[in-house]
N, C-alpha and C positions, 0 to 999 in steps of 0.2 A: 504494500500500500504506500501509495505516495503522500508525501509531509509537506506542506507549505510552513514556512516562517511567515509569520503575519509581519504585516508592512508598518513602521515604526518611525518612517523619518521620510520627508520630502524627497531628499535625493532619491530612494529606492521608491518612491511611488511614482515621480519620472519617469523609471525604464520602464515601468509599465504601459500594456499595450489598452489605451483609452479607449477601443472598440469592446474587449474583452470584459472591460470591466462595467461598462455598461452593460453589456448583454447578461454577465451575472448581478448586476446590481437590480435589474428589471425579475431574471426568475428569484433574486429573493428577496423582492418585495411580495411577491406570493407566494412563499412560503415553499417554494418545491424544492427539492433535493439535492443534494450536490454529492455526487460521484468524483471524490478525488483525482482517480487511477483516471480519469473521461474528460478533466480540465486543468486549465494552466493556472500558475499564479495568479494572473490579472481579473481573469473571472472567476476566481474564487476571492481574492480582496472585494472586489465590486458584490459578489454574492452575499461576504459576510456584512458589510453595510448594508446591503438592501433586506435583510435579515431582521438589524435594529432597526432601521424608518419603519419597514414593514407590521413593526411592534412584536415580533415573533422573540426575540430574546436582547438582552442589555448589552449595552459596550460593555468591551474589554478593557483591560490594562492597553494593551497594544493600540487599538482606534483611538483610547484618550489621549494617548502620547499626541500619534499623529495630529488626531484635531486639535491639540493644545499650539502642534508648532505650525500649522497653517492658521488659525486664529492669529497667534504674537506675528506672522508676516501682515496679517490685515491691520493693524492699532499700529 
């Protein structure tokens, strides 16, 4: 089974592919599955956020980093 490192800092959510992460962020706003071993990092970061808005389970440690240091770039 494959392992994703969740996405923790700007730089590493750059290389990510912005198409992917849409397309998982869209199936987990509905709540549908995610098959590790059947997708890449990018749609699986985009999955687990659309997870949270979705209302289906709470941020992590890891998404709060992230949104903390995209936040301190906006102020």
């Amino acid at each position: 089974m494959q392992v994703f490192q969740p996405v923790e800092n700007i730089a590493d959510f750059r290389s990510l592919d912005e198409g992917e992460i849409l397309c998982g962020y869209l199936d987990g706003m509905t709540g549908s599955p995610c098959t590790l071993a059947e997708v890449s990092r990018s749609y699986w970061h985009g999955w687990r956020n659309g997870l949270v808005d979705g209302g289906f389970t709470e941020r992590d440690g890891p998404q709060l980093r992230l949104e903390a240091q995209f936040w301190a770039l906006s102020t």
